[in-house]
Chimera marker file (.cmm) of the C-alpha trace (Angstrom):
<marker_set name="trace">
<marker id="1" x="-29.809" y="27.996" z="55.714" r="1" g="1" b="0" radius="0.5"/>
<marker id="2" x="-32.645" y="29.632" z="57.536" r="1" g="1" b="0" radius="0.5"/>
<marker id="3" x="-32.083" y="33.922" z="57.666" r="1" g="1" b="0" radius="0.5"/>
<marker id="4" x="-31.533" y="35.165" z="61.484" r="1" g="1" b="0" radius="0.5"/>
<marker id="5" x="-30.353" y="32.237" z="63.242" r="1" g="1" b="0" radius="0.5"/>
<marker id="6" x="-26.697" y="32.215" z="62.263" r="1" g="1" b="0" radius="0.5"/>
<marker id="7" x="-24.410" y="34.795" z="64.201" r="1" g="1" b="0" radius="0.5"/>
<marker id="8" x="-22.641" y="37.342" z="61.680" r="1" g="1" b="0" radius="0.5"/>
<marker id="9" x="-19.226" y="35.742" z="60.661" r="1" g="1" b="0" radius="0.5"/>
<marker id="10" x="-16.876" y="38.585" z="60.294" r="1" g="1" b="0" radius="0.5"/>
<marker id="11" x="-13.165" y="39.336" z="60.698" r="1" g="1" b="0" radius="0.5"/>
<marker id="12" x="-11.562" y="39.786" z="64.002" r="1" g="1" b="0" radius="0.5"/>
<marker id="13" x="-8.166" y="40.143" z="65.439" r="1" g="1" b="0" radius="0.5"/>
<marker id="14" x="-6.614" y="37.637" z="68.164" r="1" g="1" b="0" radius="0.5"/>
<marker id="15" x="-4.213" y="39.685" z="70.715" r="1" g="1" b="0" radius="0.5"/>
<marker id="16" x="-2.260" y="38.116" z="73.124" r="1" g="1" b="0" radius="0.5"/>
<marker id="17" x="-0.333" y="39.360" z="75.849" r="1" g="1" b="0" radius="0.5"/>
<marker id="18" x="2.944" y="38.374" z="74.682" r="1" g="1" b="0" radius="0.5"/>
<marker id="19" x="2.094" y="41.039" z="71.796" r="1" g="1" b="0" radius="0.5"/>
<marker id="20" x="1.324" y="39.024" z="69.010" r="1" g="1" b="0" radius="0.5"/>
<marker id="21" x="-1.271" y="39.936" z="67.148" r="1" g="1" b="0" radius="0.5"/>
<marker id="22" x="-3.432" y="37.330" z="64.663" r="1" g="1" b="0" radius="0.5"/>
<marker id="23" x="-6.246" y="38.552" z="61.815" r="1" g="1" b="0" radius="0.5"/>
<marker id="24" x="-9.121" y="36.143" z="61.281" r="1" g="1" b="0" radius="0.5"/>
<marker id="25" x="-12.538" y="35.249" z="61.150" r="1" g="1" b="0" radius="0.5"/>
<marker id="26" x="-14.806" y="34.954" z="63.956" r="1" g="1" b="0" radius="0.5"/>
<marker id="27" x="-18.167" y="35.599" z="65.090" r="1" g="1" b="0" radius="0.5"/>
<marker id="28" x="-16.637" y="37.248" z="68.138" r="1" g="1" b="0" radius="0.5"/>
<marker id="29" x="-14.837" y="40.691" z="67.700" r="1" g="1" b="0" radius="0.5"/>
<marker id="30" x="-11.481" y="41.525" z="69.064" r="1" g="1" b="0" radius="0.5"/>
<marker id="31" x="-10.694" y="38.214" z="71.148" r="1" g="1" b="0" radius="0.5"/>
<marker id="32" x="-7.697" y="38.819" z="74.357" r="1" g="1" b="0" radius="0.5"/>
<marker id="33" x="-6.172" y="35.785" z="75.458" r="1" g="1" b="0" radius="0.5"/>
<marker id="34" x="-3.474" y="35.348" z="77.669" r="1" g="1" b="0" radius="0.5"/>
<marker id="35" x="-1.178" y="32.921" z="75.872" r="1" g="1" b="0" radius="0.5"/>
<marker id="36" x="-0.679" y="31.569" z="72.151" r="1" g="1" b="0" radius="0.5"/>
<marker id="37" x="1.791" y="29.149" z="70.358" r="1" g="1" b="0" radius="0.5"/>
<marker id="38" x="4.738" y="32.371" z="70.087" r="1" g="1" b="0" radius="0.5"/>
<marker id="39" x="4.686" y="32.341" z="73.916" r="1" g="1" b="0" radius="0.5"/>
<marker id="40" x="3.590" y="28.772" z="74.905" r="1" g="1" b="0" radius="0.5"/>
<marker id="41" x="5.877" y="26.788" z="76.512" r="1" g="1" b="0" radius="0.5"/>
<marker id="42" x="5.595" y="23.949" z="74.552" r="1" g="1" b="0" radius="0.5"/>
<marker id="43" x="6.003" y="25.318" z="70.907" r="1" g="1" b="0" radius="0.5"/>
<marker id="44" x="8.741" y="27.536" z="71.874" r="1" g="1" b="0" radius="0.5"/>
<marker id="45" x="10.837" y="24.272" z="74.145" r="1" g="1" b="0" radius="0.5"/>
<marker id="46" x="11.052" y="25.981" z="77.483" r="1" g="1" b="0" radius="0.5"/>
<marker id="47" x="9.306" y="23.635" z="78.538" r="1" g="1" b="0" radius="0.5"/>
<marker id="48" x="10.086" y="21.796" z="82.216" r="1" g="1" b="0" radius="0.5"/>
<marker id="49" x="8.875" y="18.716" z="83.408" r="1" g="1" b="0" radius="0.5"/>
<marker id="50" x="7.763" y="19.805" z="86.979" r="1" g="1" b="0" radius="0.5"/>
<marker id="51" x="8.159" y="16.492" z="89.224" r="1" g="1" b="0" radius="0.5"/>
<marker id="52" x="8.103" y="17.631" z="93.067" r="1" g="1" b="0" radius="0.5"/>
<marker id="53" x="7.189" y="14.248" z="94.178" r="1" g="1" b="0" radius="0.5"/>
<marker id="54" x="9.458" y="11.559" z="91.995" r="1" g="1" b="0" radius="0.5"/>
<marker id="55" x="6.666" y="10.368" z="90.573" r="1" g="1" b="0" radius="0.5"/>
<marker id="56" x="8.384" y="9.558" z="87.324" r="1" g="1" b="0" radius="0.5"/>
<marker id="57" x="11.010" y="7.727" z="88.787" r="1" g="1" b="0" radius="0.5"/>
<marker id="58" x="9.085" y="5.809" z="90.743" r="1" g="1" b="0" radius="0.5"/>
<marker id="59" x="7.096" y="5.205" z="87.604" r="1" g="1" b="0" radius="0.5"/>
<marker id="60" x="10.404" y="3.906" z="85.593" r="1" g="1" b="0" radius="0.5"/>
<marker id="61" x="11.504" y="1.822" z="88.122" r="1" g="1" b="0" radius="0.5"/>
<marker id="62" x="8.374" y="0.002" z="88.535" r="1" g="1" b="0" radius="0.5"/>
<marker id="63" x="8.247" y="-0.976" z="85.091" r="1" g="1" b="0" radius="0.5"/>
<marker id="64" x="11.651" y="-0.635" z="84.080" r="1" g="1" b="0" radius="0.5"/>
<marker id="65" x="12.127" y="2.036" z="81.700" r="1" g="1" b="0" radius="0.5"/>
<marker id="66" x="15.568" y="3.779" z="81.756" r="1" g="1" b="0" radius="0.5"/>
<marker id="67" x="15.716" y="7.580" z="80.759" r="1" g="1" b="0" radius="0.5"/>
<marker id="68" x="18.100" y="6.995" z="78.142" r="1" g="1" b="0" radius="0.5"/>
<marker id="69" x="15.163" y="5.225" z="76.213" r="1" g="1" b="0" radius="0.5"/>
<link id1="1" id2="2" r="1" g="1" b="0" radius="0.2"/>
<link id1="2" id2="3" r="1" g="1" b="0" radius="0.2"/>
<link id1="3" id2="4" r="1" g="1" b="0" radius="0.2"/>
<link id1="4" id2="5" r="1" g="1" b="0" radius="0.2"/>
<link id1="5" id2="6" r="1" g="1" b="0" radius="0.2"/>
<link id1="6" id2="7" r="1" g="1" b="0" radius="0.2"/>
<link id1="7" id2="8" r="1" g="1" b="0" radius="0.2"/>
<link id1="8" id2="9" r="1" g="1" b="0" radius="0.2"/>
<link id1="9" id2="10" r="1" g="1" b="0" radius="0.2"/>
<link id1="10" id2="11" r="1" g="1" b="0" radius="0.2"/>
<link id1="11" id2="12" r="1" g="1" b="0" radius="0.2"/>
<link id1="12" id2="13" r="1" g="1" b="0" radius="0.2"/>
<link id1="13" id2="14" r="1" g="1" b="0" radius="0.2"/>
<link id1="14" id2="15" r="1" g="1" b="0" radius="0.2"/>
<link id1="15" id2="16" r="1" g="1" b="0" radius="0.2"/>
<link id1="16" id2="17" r="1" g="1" b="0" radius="0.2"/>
<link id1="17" id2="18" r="1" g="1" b="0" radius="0.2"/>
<link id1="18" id2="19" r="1" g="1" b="0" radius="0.2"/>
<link id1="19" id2="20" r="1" g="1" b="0" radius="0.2"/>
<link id1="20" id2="21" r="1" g="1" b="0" radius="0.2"/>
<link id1="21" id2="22" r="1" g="1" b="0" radius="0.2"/>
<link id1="22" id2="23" r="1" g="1" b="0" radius="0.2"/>
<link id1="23" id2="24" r="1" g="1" b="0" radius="0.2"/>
<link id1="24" id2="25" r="1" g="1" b="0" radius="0.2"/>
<link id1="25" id2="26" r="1" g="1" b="0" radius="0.2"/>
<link id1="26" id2="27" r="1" g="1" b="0" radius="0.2"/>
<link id1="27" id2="28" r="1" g="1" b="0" radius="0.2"/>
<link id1="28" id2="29" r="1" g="1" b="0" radius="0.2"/>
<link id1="29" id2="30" r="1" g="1" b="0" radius="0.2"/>
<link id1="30" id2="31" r="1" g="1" b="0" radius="0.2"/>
<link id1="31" id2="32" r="1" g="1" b="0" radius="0.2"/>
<link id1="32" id2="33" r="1" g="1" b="0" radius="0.2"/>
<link id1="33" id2="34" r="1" g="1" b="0" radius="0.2"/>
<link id1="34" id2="35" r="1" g="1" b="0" radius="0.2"/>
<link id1="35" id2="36" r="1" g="1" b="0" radius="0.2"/>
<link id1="36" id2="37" r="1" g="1" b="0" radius="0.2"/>
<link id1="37" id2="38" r="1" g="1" b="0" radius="0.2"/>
<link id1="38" id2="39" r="1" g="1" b="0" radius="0.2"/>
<link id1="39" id2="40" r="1" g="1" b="0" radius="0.2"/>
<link id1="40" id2="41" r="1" g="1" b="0" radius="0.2"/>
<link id1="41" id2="42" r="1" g="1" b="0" radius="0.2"/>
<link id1="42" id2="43" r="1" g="1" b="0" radius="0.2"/>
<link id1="43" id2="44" r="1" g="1" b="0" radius="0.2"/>
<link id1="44" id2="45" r="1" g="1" b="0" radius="0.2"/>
<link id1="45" id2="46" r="1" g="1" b="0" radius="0.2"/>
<link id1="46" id2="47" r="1" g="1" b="0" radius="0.2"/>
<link id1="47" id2="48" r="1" g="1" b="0" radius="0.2"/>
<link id1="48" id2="49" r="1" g="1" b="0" radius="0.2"/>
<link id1="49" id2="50" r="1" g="1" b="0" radius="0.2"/>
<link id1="50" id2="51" r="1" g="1" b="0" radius="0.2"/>
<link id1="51" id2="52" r="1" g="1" b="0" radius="0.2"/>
<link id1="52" id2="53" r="1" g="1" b="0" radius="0.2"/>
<link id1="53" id2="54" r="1" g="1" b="0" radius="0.2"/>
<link id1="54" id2="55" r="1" g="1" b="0" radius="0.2"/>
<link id1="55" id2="56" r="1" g="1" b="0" radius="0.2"/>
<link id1="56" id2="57" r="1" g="1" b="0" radius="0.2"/>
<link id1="57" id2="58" r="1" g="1" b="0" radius="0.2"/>
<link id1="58" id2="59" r="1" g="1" b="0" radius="0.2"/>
<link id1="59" id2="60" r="1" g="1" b="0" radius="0.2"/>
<link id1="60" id2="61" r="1" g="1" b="0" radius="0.2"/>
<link id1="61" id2="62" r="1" g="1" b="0" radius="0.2"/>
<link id1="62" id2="63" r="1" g="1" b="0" radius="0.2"/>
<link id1="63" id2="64" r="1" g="1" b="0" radius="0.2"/>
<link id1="64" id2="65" r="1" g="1" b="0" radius="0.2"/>
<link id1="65" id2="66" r="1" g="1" b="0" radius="0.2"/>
<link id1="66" id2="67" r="1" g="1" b="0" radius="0.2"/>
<link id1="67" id2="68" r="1" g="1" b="0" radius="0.2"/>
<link id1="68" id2="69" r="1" g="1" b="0" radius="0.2"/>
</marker_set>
């Protein structure tokens, strides 16, 4: 590798704002972000299927899917 074109890896620590706090390496330093898999709604199943319009119904009955499937 060629000497001054890489940026410096070094280790960092991941915060997010749910409080959990993550040690690893970056070539950033101290990283915030505002959600991570602890608080996400998907890896913790709160997740809600937000459907204001019936879209998915409409959907199954047009090609006749049942929920139960």
């Amino acid at each position: 590798m060629k000497d001054g074109i890489h940026p410096n890896y070094q280790q960092t620590t991941i915060k997010c704002a749910c409080g959990e706090v993550i040690d690893t390496g970056s070539t950033s330093k101290d990283i915030k972000i505002e959600i991570c898999s602890k608080c996400h709604p998907f890896y913790t199943g709160k997740q809600k299927l937000v459907d204001t319009s019936g879209r998915v119904d409409k959907f199954n009955r047009k090609f006749g899917l049942s929920q139960s499937q």
